[in-house]
LUMMARKOL-52474 format. One record per residue (C-alpha): residue in three letters; x, y, z. Coordinates in nm, 2 decimals. Layout:
BEGIN
[atom "ALA", [X, Y, Z]]
...
***
This chain:
BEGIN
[atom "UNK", [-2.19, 0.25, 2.38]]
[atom "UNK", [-2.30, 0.30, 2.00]]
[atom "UNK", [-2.67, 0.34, 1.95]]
[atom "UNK", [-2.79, 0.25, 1.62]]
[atom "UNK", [-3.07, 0.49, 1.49]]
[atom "UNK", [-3.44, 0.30, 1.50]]
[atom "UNK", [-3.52, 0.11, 1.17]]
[atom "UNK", [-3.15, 0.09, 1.05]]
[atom "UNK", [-2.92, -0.18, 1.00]]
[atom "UNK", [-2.52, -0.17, 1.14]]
[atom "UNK", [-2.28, -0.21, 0.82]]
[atom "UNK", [-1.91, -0.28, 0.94]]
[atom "UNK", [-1.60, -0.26, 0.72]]
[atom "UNK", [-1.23, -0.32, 0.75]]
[atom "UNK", [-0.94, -0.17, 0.55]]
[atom "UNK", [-0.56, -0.11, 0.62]]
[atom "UNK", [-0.30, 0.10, 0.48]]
[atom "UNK", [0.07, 0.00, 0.49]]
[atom "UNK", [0.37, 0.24, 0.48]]
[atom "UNK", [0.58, 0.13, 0.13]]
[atom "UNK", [0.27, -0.01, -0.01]]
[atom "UNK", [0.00, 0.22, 0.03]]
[atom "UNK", [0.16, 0.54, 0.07]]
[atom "UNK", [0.51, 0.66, 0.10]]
[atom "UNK", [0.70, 1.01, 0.28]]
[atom "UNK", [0.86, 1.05, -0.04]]
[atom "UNK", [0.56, 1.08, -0.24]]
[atom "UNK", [0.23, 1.27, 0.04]]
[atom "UNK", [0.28, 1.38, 0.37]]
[atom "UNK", [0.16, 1.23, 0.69]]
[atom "UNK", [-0.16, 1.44, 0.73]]
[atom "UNK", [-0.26, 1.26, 0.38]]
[atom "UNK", [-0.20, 0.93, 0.50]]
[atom "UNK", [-0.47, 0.97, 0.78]]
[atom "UNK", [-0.68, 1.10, 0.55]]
[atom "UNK", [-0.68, 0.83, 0.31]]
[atom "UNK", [-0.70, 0.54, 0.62]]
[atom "UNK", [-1.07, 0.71, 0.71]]
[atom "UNK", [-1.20, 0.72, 0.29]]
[atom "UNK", [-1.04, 0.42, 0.23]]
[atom "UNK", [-1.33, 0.28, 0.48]]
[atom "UNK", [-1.58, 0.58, 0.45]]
[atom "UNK", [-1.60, 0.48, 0.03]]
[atom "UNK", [-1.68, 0.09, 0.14]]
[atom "UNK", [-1.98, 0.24, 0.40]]
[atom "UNK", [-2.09, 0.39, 0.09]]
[atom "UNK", [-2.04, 0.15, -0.17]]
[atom "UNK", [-2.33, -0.02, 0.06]]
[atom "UNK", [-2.52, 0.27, 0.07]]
[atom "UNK", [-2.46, 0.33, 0.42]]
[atom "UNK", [-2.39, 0.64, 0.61]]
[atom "UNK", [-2.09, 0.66, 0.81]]
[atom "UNK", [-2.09, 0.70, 1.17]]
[atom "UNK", [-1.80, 0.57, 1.36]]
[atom "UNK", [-1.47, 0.48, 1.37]]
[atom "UNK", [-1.18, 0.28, 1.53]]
[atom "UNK", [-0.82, 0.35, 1.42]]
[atom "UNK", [-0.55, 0.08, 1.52]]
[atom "UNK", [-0.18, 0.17, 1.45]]
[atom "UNK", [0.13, 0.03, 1.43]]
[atom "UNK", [0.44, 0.18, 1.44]]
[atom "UNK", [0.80, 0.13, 1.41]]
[atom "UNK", [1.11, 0.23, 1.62]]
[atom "UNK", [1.20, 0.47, 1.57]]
[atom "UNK", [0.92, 0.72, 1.44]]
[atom "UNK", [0.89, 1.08, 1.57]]
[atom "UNK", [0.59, 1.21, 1.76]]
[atom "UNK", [0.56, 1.47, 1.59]]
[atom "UNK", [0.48, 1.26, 1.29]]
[atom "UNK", [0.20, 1.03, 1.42]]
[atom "UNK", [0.06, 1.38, 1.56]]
[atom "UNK", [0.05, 1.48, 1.18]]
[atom "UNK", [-0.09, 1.12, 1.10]]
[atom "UNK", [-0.42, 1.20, 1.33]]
[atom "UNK", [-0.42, 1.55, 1.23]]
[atom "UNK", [-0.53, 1.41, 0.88]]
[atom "UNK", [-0.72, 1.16, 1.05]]
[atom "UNK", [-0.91, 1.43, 1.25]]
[atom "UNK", [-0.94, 1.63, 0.92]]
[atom "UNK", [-1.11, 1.36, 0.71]]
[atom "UNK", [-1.39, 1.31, 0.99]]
[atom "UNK", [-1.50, 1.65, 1.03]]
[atom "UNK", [-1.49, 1.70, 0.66]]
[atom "UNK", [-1.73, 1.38, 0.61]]
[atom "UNK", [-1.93, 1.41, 0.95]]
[atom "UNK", [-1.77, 1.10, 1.09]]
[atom "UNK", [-1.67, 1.03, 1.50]]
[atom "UNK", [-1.36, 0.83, 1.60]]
[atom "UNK", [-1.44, 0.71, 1.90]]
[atom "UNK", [-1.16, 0.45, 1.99]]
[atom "UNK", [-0.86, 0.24, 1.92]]
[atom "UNK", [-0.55, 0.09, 1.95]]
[atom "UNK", [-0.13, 0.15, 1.93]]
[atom "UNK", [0.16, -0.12, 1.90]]
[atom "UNK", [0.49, -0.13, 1.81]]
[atom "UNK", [0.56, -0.32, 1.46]]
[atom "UNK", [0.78, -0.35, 1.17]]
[atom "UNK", [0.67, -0.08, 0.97]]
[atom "UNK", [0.39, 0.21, 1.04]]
[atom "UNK", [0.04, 0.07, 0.93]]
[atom "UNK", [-0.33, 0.24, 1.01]]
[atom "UNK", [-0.61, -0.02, 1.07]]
[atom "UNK", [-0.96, 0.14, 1.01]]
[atom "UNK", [-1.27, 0.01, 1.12]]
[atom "UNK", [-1.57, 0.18, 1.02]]
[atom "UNK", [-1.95, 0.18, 1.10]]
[atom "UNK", [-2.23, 0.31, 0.97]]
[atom "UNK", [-2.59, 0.29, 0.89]]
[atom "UNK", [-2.83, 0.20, 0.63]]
[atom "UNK", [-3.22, 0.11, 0.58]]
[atom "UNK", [-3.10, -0.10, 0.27]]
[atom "UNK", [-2.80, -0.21, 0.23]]
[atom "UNK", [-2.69, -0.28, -0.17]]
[atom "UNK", [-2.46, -0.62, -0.16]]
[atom "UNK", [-2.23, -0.71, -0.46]]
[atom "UNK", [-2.44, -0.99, -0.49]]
[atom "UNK", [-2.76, -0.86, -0.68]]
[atom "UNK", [-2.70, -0.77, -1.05]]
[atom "UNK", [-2.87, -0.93, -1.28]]
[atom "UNK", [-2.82, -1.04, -1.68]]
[atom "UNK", [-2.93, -0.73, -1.85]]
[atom "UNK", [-2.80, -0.47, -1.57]]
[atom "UNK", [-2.58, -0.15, -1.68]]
[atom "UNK", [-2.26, -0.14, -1.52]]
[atom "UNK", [-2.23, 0.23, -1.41]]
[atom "UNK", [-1.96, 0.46, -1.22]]
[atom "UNK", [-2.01, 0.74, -1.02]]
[atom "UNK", [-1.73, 0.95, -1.17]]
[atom "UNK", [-1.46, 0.92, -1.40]]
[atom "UNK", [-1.12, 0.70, -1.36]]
[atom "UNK", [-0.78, 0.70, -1.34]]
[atom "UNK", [-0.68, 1.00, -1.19]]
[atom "UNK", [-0.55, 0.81, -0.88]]
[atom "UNK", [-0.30, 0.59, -1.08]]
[atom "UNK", [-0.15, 0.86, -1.35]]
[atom "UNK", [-0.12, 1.08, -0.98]]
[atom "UNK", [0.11, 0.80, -0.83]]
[atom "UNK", [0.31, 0.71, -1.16]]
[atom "UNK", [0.33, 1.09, -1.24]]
[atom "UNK", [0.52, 1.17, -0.91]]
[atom "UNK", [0.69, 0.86, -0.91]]
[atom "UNK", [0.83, 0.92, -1.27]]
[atom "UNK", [1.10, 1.21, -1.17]]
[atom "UNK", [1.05, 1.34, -1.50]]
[atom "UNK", [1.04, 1.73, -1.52]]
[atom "UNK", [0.81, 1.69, -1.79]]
[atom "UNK", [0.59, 1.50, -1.51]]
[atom "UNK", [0.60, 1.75, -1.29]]
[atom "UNK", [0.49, 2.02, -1.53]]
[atom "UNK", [0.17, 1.80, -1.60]]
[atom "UNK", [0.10, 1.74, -1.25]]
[atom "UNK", [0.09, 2.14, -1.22]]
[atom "UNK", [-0.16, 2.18, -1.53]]
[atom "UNK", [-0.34, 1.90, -1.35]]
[atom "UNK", [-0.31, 1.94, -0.96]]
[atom "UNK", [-0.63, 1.71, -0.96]]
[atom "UNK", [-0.43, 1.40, -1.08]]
[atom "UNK", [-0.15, 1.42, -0.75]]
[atom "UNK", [-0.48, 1.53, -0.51]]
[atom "UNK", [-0.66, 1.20, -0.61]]
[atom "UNK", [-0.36, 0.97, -0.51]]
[atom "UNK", [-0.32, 1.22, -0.19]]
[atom "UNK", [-0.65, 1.35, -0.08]]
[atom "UNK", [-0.92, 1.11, -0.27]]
[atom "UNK", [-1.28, 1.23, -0.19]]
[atom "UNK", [-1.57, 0.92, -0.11]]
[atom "UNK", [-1.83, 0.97, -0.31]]
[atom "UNK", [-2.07, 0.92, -0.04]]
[atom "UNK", [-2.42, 1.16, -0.12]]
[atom "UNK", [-2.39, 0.87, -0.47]]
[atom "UNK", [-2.39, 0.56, -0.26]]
[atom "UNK", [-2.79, 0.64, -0.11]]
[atom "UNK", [-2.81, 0.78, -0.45]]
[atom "UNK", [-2.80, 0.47, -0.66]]
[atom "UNK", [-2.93, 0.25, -0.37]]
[atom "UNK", [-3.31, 0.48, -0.41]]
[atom "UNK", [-3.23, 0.46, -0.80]]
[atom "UNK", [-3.23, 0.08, -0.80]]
[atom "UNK", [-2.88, -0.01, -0.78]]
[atom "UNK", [-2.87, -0.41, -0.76]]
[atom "UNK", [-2.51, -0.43, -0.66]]
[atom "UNK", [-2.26, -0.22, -0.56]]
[atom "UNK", [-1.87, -0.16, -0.49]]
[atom "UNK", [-1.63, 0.08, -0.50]]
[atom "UNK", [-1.37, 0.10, -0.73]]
[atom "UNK", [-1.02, 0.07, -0.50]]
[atom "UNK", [-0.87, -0.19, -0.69]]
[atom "UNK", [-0.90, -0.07, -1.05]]
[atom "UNK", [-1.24, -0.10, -1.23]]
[atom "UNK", [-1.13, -0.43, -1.40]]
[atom "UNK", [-1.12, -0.61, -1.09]]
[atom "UNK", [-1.41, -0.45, -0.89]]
[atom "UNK", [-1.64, -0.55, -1.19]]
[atom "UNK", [-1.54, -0.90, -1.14]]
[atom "UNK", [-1.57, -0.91, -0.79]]
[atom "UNK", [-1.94, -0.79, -0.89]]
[atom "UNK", [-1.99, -1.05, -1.12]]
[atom "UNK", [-1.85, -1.34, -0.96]]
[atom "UNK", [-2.04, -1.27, -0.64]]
[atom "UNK", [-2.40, -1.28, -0.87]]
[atom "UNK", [-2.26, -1.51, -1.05]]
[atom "UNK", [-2.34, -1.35, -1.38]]
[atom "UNK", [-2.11, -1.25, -1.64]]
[atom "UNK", [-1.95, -0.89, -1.76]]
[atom "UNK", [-1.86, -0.69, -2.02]]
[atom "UNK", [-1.65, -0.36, -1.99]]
[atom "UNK", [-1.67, -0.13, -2.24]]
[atom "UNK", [-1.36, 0.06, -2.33]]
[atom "UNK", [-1.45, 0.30, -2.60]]
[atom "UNK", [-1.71, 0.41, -2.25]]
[atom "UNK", [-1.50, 0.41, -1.96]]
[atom "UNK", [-1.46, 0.78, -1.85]]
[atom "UNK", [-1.10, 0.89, -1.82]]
[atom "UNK", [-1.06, 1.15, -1.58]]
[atom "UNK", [-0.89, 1.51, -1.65]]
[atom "UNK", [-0.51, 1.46, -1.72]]
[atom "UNK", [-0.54, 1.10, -1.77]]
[atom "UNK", [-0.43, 1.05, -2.13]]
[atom "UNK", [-0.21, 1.36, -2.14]]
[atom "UNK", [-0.01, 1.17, -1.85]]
[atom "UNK", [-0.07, 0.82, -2.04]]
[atom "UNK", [0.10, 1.02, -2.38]]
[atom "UNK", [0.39, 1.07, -2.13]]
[atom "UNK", [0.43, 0.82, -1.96]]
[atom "UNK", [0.46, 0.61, -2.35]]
[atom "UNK", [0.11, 0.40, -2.11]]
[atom "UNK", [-0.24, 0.29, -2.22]]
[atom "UNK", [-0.44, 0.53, -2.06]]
[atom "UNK", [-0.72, 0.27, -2.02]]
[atom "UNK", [-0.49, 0.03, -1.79]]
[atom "UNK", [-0.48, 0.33, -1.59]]
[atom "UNK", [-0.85, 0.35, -1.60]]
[atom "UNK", [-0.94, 0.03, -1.55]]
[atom "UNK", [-0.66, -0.08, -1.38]]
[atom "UNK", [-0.52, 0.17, -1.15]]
[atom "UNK", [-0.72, 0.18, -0.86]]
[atom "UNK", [-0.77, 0.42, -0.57]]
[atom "UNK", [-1.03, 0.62, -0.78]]
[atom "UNK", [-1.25, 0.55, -0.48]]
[atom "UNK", [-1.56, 0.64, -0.73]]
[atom "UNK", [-1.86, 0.39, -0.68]]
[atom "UNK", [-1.95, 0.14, -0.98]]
[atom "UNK", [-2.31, 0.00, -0.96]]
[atom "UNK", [-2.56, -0.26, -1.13]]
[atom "UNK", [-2.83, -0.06, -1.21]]
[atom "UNK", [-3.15, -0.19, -1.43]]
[atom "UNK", [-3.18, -0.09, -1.81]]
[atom "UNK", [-3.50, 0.11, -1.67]]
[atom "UNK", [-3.33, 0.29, -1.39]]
[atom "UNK", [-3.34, 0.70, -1.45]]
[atom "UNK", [-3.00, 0.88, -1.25]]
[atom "UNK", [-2.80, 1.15, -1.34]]
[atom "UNK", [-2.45, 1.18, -1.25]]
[atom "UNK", [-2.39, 0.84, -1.31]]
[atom "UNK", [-2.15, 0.68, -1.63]]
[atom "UNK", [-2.24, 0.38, -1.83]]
[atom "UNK", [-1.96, 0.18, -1.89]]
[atom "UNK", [-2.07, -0.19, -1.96]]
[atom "UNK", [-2.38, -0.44, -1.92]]
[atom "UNK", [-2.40, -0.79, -1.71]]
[atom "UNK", [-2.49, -1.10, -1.88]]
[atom "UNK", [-2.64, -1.43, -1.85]]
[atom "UNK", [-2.30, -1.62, -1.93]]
[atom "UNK", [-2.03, -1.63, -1.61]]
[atom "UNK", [-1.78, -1.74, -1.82]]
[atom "UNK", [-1.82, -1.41, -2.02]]
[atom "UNK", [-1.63, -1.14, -1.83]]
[atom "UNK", [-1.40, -0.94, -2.08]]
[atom "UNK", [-1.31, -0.62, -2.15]]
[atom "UNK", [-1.42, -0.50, -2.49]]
[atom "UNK", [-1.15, -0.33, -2.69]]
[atom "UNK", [-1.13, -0.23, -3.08]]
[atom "UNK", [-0.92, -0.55, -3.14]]
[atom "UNK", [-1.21, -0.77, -2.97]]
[atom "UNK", [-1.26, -0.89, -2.61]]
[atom "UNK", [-0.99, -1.00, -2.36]]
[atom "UNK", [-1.03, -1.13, -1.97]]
[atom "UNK", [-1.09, -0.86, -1.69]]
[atom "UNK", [-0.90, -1.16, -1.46]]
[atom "UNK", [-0.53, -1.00, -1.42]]
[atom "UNK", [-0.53, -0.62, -1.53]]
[atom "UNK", [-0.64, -0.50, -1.16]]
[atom "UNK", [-0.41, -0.38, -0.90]]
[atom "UNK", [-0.30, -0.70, -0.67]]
[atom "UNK", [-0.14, -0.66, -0.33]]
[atom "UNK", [0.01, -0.98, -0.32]]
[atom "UNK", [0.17, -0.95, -0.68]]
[atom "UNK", [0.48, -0.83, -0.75]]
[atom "UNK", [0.65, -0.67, -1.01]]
[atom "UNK", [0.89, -0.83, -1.20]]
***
């Protein structure tokens, strides 16, 4: 039995992680793949500017997969809840096709921010910078010595794919600063702005010459012959929080990287050559390459 503290309301979320398409044994190790099942959920909690509380964990798992390996698998999981003060307190195993963690998490907030509240005239605002996430994964995907030499003058860049950190303390921060929507940025910034806008039903504009890249980001772009703004904007897994904050609304810590406006049919990104539609650069799990 949960028991919700007095004056709060219960925020649920949902997320699952699938081996091949969210992580890989050639590229982390089990222990990160439980870690990133519980902030995959723990960033959502605070994306509504709850705080986390509880969670459920259902796997599934192929035959044949080693003990020892699941073992590592809650190891990580066991790691990531004591690091963000979090209880698991129940779930499930079945055999499947390939090895997937199901999350549910639970938490608790006095207001919860929707994606549903910006208004025309909001900022659009990040908690932190983007991109590290997606130059991590293509860096270690790449093979390229030259690759592996960045990755060592930027360990942050291969941490954020592995070990991303919720930036949880900034979700009740923006919520008492005003914050009149809210999401966080798992899908790449292009498409988490969208899903903003299209559930106020306002439009937006992305500003590129002010999206923060993070440390490493255009030195791996150079390499990698890549934009390092489609890596910004469209990488995903930043697991930073982006917000709708009012014109008036005084934070620190916080990135302006756009406004919301009147027009739903406006909702570009904003380069040097003019503007171009936010619909298509984020990541997709039902696209495929090619």
């Amino acid at each position: 039995m949960l028991e919700p503290t007095a004056g709060h309301r219960l925020v649920v979320t949902t997320d699952v992680l699938v081996e091949g398409l969210d992580f890989t044994a050639a590229l982390s190790e089990p222990e990160d793949w439980g870690w990133k099942a519980v902030v995959a959920n723990l960033s959502d909690l605070a994306a509504m500017a709850a705080e986390a509380r509880w969670l459920v964990l259902a796997l599934t798992v192929p035959d044949p997969t080693p003990v020892a390996t699941l073992e590592r698998v809650y190891a990580g999981v066991g790691e990531a809840c004591r690091a963000f003060g979090v209880a698991l307190v129940g779930g499930d195993i079945s055999a499947g096709p390939a090895l997937s963690m199901a999350v549910t998490a639970l938490g608790e907030t006095e207001r919860p921010v929707p994606r549903s509240g910006a208004r025309p005239g909001d900022r659009l605002a990040v908690s932190g910078p983007l991109g590290a996430a997606a130059a991590g994964l293509a860096l270690l995907q790449s093979g390229d010595p030259a690759a592996a030499g960045l990755l060592g003058r930027f360990p942050g860049l291969a941490a954020a794919h592995r070990r991303p950190q919720p930036a949880l303390a900034m979700g009740l921060a923006l919520a008492r600063a005003g914050a009149t929507a809210m999401i966080d940025v798992s899908d790449g910034l292009a498409g988490d702005a969208l899903h903003l806008a299209e559930a106020s039903g306002v439009g937006i504009e992305v500003h590129d010459a002010a999206v923060p890249l993070a440390p490493g980001v255009a030195e791996a772009a150079a390499l990698l012959g890549r934009d390092p703004l489609e890596l910004a904007i469209g990488g995903g897994e930043d697991f930073v929080l982006a917000a709708a904050l009012p014109r008036a609304s005084d934070l620190g810590g916080v990135l302006d990287c756009g406004r919301f406006t009147a027009d739903p049919s406006t909702r570009v990104r904003v380069t040097r050559g003019g503007p171009v539609p936010l619909a298509g650069l984020a990541w997709d799990h039902f696209r495929r390459p090619g």
